[in-house]
C-alpha positions in Angstrom: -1.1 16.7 8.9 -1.9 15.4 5.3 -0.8 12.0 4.6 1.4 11.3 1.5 -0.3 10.5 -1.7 1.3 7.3 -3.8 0.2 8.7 -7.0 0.1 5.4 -8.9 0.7 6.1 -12.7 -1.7 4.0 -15.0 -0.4 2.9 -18.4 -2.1 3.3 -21.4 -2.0 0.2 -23.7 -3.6 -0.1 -27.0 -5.1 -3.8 -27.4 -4.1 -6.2 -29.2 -1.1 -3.6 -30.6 0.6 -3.5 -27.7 0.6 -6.8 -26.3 4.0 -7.0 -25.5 3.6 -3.7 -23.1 1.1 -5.3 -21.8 2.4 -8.3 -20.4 5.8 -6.2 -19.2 3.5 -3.9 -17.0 1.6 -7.7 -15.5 5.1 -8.8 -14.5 6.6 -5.2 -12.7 2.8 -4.5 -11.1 2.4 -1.7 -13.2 -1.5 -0.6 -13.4 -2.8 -0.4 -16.6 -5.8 0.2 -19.0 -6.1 -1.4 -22.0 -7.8 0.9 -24.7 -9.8 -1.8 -27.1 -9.0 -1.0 -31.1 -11.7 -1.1 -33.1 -13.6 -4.5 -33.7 -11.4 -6.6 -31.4 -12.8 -8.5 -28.6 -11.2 -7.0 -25.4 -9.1 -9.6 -23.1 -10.2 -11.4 -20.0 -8.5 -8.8 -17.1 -7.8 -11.0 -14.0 -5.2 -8.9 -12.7 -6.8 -6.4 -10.2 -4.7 -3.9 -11.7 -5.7 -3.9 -15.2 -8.9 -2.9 -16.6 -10.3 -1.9 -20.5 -12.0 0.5 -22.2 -13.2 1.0 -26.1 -11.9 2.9 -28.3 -13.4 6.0 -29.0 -13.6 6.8 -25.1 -14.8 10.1 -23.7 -12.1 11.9 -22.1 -14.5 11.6 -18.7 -15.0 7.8 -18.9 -11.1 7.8 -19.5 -10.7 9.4 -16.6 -12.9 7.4 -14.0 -11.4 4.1 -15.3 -7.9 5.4 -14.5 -9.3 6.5 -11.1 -10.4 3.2 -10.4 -7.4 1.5 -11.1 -5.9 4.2 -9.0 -7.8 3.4 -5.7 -7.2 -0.3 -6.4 -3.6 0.0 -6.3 -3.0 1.8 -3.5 -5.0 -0.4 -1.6 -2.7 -3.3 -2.4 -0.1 -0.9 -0.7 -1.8 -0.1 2.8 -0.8 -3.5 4.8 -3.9 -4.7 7.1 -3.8 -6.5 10.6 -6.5 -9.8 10.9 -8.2 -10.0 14.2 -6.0 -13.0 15.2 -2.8 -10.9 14.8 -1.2 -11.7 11.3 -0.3 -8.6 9.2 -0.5 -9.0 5.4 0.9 -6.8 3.2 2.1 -7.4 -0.5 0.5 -11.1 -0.8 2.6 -12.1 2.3 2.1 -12.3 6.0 3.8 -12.3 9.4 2.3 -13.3 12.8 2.9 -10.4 15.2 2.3 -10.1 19.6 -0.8 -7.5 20.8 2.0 -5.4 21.6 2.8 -4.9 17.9 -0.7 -4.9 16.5 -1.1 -1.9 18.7 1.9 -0.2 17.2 1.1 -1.2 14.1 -2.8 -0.2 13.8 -2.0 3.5 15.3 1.3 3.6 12.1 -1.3 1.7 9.4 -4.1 4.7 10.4 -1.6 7.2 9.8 -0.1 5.3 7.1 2.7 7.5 4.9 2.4 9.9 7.6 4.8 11.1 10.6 3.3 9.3 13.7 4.6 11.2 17.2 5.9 8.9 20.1 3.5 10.8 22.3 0.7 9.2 20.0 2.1 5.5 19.6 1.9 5.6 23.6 -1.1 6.6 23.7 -1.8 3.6 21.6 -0.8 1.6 24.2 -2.5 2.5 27.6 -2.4 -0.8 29.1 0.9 -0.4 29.1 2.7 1.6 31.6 6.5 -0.2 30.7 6.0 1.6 27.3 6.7 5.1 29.0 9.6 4.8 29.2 12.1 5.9 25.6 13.9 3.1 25.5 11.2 0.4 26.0 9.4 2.0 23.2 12.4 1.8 21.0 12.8 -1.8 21.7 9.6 -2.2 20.4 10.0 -0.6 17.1 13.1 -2.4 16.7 11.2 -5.6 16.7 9.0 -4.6 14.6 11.1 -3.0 12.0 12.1 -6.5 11.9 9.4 -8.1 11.7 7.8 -6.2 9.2 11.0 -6.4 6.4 10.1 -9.4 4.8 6.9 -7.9 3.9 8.9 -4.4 2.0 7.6 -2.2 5.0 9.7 -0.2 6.8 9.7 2.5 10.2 11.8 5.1 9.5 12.4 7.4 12.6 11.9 11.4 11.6 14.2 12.8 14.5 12.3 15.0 16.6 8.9 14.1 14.9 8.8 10.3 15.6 8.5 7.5 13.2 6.6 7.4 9.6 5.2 3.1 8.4 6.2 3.5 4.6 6.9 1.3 1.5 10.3 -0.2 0.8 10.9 0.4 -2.8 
């Protein structure tokens, strides 16, 4: 099964022009690659998702920059479990149980993707009490909870089992 893409559309801003634009994209997270005019001195870029180029710019060089801020935005989207149990996502963070890391690392490897209840079990070995349907849904339900504050969400595919996804 392919996962789905999050094809993250880079802006093209002229600099210093379009200074304005520039500042709008900062403030909704917007990815964007400043194209330096001329003889101006390009901008400090502190924001992970903003880089700049020169103007004239190959249309190759163009294209690996926009790559690059790409990758580094859809990075920001894939949430990530420390090794004491706190998943961060989106600058925040919740504490979850081993019970909910496990679920969560087998949904976060398949992220975007449908993951089967056969395969979430097998996730969690250790734990015959997850066999069972309904213990299994108690579990997502708790973590569908948890999760919320951090704009993730487990929406159940009937008949496929449950896809870890982005609340927009």
């Amino acid at each position: 099964m392919t996962g789905v893409q999050y094809e993250t559309d880079v802006k093209l801003v002229r600099w210093p022009a379009e200074e304005v634009r520039r500042e709008r994209y900062r403030a909704l997270g917007i990815p964007r690659l400043l194209v330096v005019e001329g003889g101006c001195r390009p901008p400090v870029c502190s924001d992970a998702k903003e880089d700049w180029i020169r103007a004239p710019v190959s249309r190759t060089d163009l294209e690996a920059r926009m790559a690059t801020l790409r990758a580094k935005a859809w990075v920001d989207r894939v949430p990530e479990i420390d090794p004491v149990g706190v998943l961060r996502h989106g600058g925040r963070s919740c504490a979850i149980s081993p019970t909910e890391a496990d679920l969560l690392e087998c949904l976060i490897r398949s992220f975007g993707e449908v993951v089967s209840r056969e395969e979430l079990l097998q996730c969690l070995p250790e734990r015959p009490t997850l066999s069972r349907r309904n213990a299994l849904d108690l579990h997502i339900m708790r973590v569908r909870r948890r999760i919320k504050p951090l704009n993730l969400a487990i929406r159940t595919v009937w008949g496929q089992g449950y896809l870890l996804e982005l609340v927009k």
